[in-house]
N, CA, C and O atoms as CSV, one atom per row, in Angstrom:
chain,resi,resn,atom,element,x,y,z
A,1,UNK,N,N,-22.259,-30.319,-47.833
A,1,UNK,CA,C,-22.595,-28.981,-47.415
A,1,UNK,C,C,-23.059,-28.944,-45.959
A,1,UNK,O,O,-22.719,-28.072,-45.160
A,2,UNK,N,N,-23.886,-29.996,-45.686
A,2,UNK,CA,C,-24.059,-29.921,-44.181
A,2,UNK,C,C,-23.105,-30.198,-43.287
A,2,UNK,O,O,-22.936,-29.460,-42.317
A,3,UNK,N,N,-22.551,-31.013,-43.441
A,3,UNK,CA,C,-21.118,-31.249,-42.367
A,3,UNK,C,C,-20.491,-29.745,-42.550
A,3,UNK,O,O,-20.518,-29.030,-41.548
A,4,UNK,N,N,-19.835,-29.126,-43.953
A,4,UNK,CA,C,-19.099,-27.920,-43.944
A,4,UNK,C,C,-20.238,-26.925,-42.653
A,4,UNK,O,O,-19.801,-26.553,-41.564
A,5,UNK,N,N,-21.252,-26.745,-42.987
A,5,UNK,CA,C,-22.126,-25.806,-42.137
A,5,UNK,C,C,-21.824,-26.156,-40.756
A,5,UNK,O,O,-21.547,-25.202,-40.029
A,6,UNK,N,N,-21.817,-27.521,-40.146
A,6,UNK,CA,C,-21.954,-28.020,-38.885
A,6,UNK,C,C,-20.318,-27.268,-38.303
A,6,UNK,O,O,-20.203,-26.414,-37.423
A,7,UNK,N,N,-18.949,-28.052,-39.297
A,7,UNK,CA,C,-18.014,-27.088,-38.710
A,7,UNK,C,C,-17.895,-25.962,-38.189
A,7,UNK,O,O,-17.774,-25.664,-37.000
A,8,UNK,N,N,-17.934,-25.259,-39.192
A,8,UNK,CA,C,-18.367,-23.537,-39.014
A,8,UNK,C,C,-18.684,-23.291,-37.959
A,8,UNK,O,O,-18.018,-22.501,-37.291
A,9,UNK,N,N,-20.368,-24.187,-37.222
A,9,UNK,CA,C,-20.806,-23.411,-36.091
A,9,UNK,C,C,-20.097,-24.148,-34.974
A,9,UNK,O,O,-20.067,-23.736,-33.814
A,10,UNK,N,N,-19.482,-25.351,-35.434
A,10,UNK,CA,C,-18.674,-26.140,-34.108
A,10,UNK,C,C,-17.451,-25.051,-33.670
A,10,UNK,O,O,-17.061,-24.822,-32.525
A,11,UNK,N,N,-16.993,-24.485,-34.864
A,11,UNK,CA,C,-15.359,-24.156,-34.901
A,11,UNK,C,C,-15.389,-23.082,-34.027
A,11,UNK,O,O,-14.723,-23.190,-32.998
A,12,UNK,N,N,-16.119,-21.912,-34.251
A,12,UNK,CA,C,-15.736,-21.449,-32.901
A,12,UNK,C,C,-16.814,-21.220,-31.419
A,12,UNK,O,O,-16.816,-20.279,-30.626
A,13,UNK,N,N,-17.614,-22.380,-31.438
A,13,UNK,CA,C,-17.565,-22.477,-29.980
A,13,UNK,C,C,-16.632,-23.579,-29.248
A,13,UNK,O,O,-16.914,-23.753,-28.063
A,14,UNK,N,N,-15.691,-24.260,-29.706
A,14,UNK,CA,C,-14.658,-24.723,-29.374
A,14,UNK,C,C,-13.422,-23.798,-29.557
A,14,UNK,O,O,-12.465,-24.063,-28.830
A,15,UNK,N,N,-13.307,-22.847,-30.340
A,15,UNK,CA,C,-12.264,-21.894,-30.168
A,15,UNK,C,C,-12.553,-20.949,-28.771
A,15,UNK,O,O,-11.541,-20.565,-28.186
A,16,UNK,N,N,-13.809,-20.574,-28.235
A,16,UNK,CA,C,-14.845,-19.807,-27.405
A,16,UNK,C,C,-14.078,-20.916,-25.793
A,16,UNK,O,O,-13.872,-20.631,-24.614
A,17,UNK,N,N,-13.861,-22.294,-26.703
A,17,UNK,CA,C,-14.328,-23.019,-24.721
A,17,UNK,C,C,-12.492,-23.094,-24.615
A,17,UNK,O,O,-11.937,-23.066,-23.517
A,18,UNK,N,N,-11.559,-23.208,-26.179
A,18,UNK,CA,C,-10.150,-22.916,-26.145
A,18,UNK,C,C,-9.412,-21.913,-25.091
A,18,UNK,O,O,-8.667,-22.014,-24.116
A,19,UNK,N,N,-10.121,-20.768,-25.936
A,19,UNK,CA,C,-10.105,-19.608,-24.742
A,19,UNK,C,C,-9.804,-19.396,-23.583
A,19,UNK,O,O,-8.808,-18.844,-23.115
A,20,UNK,N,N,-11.119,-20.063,-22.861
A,20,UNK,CA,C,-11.939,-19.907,-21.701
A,20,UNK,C,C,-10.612,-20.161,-20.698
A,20,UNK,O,O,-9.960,-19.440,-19.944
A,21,UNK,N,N,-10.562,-21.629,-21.110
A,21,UNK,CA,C,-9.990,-22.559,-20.562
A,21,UNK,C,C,-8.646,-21.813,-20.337
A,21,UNK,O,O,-8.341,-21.282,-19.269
A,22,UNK,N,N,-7.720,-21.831,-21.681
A,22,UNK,CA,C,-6.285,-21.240,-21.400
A,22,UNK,C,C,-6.190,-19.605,-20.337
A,22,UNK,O,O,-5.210,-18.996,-19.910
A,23,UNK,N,N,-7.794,-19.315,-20.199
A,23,UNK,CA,C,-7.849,-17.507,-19.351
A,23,UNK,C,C,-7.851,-18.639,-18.203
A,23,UNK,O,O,-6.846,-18.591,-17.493
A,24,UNK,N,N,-8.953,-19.837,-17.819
A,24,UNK,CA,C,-9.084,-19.770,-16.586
A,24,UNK,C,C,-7.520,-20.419,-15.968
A,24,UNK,O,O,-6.806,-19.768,-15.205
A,25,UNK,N,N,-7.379,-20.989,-16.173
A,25,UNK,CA,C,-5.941,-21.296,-16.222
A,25,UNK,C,C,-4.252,-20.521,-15.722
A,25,UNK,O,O,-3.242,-20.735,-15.053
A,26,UNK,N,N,-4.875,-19.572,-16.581
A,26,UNK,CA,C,-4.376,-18.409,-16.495
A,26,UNK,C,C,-4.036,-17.735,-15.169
A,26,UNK,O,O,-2.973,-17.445,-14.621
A,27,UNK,N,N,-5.661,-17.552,-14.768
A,27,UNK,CA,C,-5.828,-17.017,-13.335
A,27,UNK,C,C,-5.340,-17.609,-12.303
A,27,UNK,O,O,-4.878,-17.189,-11.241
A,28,UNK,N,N,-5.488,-18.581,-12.716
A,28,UNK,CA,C,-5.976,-19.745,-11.089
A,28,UNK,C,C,-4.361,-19.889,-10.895
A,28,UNK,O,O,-4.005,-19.870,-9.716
A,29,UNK,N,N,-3.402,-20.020,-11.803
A,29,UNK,CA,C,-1.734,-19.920,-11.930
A,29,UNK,C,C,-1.359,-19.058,-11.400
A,29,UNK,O,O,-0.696,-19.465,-10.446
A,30,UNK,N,N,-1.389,-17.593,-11.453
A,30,UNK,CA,C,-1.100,-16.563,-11.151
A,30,UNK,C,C,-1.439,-16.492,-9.868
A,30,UNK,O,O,-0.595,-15.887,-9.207
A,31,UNK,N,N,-2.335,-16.871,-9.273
A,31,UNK,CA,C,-3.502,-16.624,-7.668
A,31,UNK,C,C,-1.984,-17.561,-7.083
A,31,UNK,O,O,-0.999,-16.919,-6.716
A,32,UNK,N,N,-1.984,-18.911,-7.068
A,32,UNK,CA,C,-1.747,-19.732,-7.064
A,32,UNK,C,C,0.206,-20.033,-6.792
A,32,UNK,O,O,0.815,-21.055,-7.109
A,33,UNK,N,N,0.957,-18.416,-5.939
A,33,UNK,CA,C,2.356,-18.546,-6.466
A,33,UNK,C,C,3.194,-19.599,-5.662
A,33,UNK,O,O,2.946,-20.219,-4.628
A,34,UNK,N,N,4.271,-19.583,-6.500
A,34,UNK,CA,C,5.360,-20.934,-5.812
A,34,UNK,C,C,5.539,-20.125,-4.581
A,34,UNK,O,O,5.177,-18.965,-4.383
A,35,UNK,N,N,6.421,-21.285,-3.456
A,35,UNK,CA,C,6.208,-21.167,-2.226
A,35,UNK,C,C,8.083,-21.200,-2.110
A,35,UNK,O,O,8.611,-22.270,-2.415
A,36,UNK,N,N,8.987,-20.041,-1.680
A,36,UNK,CA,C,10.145,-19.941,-1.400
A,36,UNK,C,C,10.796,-21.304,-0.913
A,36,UNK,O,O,9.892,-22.136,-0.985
A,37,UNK,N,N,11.765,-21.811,-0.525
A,37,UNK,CA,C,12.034,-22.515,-0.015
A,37,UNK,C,C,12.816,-21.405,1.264
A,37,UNK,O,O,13.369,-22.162,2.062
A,38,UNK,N,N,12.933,-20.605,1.498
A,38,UNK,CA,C,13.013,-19.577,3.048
A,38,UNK,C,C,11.333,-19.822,3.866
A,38,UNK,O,O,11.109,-19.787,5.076
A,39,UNK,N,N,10.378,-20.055,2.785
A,39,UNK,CA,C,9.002,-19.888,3.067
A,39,UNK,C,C,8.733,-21.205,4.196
A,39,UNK,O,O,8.371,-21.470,5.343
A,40,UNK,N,N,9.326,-21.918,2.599
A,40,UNK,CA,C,8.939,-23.452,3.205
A,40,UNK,C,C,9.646,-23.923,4.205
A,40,UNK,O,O,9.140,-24.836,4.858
A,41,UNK,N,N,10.752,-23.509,4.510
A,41,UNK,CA,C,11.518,-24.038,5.375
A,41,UNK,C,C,11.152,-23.444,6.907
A,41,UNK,O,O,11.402,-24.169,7.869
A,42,UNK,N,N,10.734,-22.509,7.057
A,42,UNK,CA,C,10.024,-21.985,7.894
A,42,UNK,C,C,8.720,-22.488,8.326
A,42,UNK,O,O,8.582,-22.441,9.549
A,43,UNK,N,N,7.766,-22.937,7.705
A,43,UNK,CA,C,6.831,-23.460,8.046
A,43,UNK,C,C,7.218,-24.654,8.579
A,43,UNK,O,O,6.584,-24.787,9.626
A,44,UNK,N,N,7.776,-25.386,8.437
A,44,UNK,CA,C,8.336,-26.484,8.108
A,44,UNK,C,C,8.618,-26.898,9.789
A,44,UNK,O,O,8.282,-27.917,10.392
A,45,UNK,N,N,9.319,-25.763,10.239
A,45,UNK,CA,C,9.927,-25.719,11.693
A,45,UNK,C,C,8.491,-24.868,12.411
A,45,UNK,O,O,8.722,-24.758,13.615
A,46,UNK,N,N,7.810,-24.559,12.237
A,46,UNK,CA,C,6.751,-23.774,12.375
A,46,UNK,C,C,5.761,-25.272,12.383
A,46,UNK,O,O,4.804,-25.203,13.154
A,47,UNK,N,N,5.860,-26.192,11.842
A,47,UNK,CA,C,5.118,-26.953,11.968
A,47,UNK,C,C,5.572,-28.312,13.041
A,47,UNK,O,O,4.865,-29.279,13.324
A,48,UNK,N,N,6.754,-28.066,13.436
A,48,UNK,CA,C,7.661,-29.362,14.042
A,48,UNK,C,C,7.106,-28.477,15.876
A,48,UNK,O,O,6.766,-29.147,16.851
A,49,UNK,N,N,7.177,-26.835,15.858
A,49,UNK,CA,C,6.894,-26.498,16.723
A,49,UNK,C,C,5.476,-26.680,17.228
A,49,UNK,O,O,5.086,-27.138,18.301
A,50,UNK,N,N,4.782,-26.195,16.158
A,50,UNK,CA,C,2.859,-26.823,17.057
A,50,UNK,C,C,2.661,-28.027,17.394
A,50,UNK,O,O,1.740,-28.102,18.207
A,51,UNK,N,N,3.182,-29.152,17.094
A,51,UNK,CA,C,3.413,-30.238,17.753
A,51,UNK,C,C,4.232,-30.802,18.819
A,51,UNK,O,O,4.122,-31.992,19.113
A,52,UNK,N,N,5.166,-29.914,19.504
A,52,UNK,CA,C,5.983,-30.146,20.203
A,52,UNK,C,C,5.338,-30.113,21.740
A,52,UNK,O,O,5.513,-28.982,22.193
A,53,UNK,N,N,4.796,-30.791,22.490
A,53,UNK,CA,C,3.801,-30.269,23.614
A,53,UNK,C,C,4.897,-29.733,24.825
A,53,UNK,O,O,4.430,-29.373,25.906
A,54,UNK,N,N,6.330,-29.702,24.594
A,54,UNK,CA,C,7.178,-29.459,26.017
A,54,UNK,C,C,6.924,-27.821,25.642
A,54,UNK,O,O,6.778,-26.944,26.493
A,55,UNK,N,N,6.911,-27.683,24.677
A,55,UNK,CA,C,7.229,-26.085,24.651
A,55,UNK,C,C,6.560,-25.223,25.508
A,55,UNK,O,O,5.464,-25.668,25.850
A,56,UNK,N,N,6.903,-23.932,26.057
A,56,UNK,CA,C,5.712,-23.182,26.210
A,56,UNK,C,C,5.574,-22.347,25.506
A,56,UNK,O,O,6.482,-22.065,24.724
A,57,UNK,N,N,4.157,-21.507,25.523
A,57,UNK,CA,C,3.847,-20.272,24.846
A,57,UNK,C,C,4.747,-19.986,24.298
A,57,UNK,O,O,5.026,-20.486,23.208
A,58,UNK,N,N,5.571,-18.972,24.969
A,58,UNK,CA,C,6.426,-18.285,24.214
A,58,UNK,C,C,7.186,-18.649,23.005
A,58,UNK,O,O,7.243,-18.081,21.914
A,59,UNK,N,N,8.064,-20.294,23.666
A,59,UNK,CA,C,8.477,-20.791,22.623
A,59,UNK,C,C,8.100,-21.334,21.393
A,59,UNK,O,O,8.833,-21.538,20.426
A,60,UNK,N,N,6.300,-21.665,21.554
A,60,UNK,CA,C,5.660,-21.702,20.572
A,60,UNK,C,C,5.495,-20.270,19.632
A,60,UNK,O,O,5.554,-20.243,18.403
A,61,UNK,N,N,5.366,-19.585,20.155
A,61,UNK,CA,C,5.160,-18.197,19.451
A,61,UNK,C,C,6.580,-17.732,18.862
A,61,UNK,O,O,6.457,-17.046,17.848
A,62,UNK,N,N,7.912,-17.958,19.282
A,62,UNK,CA,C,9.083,-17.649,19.164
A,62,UNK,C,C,9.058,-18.654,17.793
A,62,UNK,O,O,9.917,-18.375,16.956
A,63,UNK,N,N,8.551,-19.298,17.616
A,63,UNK,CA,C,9.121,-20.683,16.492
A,63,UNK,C,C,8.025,-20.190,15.411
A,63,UNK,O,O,8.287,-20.699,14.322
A,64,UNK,N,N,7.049,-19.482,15.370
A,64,UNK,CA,C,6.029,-19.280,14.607
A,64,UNK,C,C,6.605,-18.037,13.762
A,64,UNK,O,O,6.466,-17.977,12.540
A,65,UNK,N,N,7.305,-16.988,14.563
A,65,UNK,CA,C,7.698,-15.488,13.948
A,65,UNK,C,C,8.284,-15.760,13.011
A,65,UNK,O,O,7.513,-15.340,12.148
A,66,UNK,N,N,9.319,-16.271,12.365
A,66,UNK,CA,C,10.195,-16.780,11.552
A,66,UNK,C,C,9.722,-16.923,9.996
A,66,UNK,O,O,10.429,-16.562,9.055
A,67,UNK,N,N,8.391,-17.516,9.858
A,67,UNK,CA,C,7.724,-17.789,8.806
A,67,UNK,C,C,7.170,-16.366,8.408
A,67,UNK,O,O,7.116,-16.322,7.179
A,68,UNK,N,N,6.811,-15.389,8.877
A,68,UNK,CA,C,6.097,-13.999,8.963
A,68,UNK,C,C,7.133,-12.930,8.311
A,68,UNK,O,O,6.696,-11.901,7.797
A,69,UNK,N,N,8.746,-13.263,8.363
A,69,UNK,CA,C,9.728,-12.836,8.119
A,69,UNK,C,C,10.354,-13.534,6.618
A,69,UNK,O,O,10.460,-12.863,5.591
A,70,UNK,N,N,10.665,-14.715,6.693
A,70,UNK,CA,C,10.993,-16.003,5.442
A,70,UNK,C,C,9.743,-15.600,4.502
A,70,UNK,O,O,10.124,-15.193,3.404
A,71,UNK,N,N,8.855,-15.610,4.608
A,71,UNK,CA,C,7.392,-15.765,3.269
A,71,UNK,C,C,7.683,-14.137,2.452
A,71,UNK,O,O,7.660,-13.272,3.328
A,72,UNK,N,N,7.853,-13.732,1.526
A,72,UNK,CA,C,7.257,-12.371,0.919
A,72,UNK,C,C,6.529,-11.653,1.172
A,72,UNK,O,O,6.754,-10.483,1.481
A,73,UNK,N,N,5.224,-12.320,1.081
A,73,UNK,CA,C,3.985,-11.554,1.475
A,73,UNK,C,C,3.310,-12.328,2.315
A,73,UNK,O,O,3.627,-12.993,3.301
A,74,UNK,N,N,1.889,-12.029,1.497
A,74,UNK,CA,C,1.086,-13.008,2.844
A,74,UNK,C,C,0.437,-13.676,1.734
A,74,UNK,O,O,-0.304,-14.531,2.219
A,75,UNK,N,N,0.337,-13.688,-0.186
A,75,UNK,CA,C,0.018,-14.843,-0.675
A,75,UNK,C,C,0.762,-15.910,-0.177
A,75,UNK,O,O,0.243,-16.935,0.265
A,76,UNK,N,N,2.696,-15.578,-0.266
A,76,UNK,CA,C,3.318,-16.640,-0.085
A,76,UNK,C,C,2.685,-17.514,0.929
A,76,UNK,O,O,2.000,-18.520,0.741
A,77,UNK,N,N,3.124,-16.809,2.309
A,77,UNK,CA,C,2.314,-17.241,3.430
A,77,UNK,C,C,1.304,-18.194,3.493
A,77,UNK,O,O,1.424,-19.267,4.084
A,78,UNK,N,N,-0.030,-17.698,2.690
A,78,UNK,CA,C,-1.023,-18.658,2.489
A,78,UNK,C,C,-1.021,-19.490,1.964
A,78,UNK,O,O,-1.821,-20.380,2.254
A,79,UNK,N,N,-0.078,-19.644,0.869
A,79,UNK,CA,C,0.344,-20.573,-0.226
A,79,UNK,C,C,0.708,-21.466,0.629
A,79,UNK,O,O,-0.066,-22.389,0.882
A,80,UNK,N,N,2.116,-21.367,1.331
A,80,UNK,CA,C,2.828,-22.022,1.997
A,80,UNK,C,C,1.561,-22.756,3.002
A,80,UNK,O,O,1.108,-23.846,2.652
A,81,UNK,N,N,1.113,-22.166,4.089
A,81,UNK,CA,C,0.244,-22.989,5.236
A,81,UNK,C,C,-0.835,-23.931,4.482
A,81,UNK,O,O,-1.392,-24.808,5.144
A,82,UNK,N,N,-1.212,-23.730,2.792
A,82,UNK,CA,C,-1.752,-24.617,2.755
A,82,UNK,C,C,-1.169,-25.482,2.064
A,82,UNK,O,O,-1.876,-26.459,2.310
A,83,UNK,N,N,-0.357,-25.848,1.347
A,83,UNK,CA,C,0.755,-26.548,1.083
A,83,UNK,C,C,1.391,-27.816,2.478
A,83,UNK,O,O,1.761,-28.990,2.452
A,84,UNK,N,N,1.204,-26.562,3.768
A,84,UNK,CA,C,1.841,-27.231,4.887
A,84,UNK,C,C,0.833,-27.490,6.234
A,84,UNK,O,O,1.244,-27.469,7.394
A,85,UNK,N,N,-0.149,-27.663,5.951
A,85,UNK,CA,C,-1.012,-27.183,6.649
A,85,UNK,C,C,-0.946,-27.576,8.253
A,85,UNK,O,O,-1.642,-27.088,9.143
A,86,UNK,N,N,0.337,-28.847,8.420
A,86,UNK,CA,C,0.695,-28.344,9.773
A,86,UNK,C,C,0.957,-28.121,10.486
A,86,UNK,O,O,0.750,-28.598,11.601
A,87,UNK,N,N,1.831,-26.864,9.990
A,87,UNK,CA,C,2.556,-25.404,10.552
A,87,UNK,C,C,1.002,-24.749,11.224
A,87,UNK,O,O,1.174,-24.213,12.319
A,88,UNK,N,N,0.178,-24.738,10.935
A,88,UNK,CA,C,-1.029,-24.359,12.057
A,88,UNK,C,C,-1.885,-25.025,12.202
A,88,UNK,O,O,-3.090,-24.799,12.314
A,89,UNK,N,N,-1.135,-26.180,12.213
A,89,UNK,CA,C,-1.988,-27.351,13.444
A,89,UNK,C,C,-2.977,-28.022,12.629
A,89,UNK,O,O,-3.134,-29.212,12.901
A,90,UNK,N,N,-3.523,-27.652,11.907
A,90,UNK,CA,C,-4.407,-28.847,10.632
A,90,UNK,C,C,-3.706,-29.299,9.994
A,90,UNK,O,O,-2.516,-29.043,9.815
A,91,UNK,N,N,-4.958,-30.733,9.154
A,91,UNK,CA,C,-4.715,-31.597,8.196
A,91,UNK,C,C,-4.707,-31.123,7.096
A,91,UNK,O,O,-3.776,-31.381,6.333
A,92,UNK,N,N,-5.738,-30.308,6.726
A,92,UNK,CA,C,-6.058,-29.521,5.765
A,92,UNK,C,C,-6.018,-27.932,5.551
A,92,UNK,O,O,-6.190,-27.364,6.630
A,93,UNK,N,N,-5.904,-27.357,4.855
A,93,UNK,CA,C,-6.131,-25.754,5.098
A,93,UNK,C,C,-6.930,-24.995,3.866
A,93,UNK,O,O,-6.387,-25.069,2.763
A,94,UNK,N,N,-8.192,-24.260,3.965
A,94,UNK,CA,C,-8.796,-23.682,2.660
A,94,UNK,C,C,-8.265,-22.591,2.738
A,94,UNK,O,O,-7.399,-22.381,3.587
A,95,UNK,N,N,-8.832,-21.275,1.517
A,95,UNK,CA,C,-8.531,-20.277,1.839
A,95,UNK,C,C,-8.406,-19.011,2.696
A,95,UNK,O,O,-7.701,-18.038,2.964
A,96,UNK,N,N,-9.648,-19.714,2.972
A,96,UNK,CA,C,-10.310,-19.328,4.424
A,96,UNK,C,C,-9.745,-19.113,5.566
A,96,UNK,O,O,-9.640,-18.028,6.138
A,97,UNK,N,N,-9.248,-20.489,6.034
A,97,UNK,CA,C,-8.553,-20.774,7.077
A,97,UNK,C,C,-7.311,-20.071,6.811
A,97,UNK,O,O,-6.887,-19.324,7.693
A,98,UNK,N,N,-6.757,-20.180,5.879
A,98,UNK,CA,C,-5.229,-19.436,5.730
A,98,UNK,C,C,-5.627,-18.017,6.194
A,98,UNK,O,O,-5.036,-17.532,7.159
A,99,UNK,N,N,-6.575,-17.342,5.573
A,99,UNK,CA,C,-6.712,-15.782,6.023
A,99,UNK,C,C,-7.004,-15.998,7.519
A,99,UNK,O,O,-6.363,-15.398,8.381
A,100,UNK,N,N,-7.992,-16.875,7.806
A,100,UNK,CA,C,-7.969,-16.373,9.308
A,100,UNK,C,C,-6.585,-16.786,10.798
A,100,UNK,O,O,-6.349,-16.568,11.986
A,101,UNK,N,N,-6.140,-17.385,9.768
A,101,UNK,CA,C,-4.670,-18.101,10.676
A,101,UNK,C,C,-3.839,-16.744,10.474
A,101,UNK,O,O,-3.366,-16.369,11.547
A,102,UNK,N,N,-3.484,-15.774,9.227
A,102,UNK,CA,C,-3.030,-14.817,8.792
A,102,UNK,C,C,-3.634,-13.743,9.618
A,102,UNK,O,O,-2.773,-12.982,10.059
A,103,UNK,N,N,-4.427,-13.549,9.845
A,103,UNK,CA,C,-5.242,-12.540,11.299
A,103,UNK,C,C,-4.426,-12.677,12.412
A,103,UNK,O,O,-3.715,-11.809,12.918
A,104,UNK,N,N,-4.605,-14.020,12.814
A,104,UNK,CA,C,-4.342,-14.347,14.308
A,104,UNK,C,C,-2.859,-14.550,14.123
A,104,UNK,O,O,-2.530,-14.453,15.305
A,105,UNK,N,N,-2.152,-14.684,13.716
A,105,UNK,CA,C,-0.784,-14.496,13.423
A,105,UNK,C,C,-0.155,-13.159,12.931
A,105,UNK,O,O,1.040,-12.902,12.789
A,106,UNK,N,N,-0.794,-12.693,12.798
A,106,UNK,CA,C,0.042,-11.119,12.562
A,106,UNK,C,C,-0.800,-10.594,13.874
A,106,UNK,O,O,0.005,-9.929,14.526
A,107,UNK,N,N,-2.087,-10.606,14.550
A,107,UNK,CA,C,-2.290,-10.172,15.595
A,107,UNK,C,C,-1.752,-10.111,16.660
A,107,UNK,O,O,-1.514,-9.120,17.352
A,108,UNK,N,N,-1.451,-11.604,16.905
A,108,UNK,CA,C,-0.432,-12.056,17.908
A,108,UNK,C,C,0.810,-11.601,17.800
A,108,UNK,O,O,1.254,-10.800,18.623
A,109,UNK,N,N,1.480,-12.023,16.841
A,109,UNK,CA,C,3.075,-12.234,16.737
A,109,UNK,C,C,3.595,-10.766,16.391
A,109,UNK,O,O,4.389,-10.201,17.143
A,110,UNK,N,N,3.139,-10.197,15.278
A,110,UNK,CA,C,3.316,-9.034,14.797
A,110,UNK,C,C,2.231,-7.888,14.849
A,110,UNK,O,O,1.612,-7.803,13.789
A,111,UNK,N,N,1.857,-7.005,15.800
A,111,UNK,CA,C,0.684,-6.069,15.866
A,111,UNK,C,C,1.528,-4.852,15.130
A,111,UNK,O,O,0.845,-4.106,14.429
A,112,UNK,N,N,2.440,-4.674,15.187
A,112,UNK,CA,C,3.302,-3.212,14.464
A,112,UNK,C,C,3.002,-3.992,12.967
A,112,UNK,O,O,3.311,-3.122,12.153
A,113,UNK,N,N,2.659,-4.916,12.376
A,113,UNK,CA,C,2.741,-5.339,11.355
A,113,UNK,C,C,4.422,-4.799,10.225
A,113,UNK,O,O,4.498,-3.928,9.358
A,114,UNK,N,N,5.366,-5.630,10.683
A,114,UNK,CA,C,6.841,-4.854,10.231
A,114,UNK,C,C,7.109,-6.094,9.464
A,114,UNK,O,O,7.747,-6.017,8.414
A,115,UNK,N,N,6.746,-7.042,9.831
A,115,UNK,CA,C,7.179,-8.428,9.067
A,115,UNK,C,C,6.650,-8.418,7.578
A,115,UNK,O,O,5.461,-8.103,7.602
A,116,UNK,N,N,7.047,-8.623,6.430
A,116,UNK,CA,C,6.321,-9.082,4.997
A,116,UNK,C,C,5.260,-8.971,4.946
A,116,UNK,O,O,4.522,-8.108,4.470
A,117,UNK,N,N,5.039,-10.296,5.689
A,117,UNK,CA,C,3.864,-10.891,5.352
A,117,UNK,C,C,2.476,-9.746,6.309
A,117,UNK,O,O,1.422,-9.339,5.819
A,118,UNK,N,N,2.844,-9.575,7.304
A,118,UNK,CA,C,2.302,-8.974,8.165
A,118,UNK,C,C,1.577,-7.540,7.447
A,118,UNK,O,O,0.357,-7.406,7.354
A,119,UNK,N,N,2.599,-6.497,6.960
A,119,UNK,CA,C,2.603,-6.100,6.250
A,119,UNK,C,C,1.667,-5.801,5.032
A,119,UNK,O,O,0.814,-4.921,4.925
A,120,UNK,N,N,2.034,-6.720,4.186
A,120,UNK,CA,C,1.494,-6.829,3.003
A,120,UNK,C,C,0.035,-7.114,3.492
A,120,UNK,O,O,-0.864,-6.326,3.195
A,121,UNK,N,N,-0.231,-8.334,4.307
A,121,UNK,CA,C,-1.802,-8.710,4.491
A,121,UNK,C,C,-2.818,-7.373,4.878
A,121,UNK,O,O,-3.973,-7.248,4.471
A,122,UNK,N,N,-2.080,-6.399,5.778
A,122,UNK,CA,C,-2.684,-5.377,6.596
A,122,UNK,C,C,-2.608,-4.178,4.671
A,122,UNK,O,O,-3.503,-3.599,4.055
A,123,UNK,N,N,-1.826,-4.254,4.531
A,123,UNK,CA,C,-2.414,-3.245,2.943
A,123,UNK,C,C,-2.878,-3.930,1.891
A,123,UNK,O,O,-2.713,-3.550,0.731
A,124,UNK,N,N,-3.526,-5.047,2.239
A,124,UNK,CA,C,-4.309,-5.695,1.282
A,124,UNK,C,C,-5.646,-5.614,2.169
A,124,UNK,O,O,-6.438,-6.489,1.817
A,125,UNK,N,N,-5.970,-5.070,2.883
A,125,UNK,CA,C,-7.040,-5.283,4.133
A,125,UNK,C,C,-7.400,-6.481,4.868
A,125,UNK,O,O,-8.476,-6.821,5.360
A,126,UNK,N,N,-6.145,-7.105,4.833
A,126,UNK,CA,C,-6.543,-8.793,5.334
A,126,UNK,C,C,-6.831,-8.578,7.077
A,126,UNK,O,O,-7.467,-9.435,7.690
A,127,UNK,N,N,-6.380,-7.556,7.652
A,127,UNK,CA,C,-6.416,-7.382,8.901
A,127,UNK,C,C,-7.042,-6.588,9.113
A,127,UNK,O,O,-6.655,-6.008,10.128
A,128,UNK,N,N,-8.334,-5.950,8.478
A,128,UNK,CA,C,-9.181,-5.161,8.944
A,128,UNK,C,C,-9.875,-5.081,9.394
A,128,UNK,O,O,-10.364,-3.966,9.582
């Protein structure tokens, strides 16, 4: 009788942490979307360019637009730079950094915000 009792109260706070788990999961998947290969391939050259020191400005900035156009939105976008992190010049990239690289890249490159990503970030208030 005591073990039967002990189940009982085991059974569903392990159904409770079952749950939890398959919601958090859930989320963090969804936040979390695949990265185009138009996306990736863009960064990709976006990242061959911030390292290139002959370039100038422009052509640095000319090699950057491409990805702003290739990504969907600006999750992709973020997805992608941190995936690639360097297409803007880091080792690493948090979320953080992706939004604020997403500022200064639609500031710069795109101020009409017409590109996707550009776009989308500015009606999500990423550029406000």
């Amino acid at each position: 009788m005591i073990a039967y009792g002990m189940r009982t109260k085991i059974a569903p706070i392990a159904i409770s942490a079952l749950v939890g788990l398959i919601f958090l999961s859930g989320c963090s998947s969804a936040k979390e979307q695949a990265v185009s290969s138009a996306c990736n391939d863009a960064l990709t050259k976006q990242a061959a360019a911030v390292v290139d020191t002959s370039l100038t400005a422009e052509q640095a900035n000319n090699a950057e637009r491409p990805a702003l156009s290739a990504c969907k939105d600006a999750a992709e976008w973020m997805n992608g730079v941190k995936a690639n992190p360097s297409s803007v010049g880091f080792t690493t990239v948090t979320q953080d950094t992706a939004e604020s690289n997403i500022i200064t890249a639609c500031i710069m490159l795109d101020s009409a915000y017409s590109t996707p990503v550009c776009a989308d970030a500015n009606q999500r208030g990423l550029l406000d």
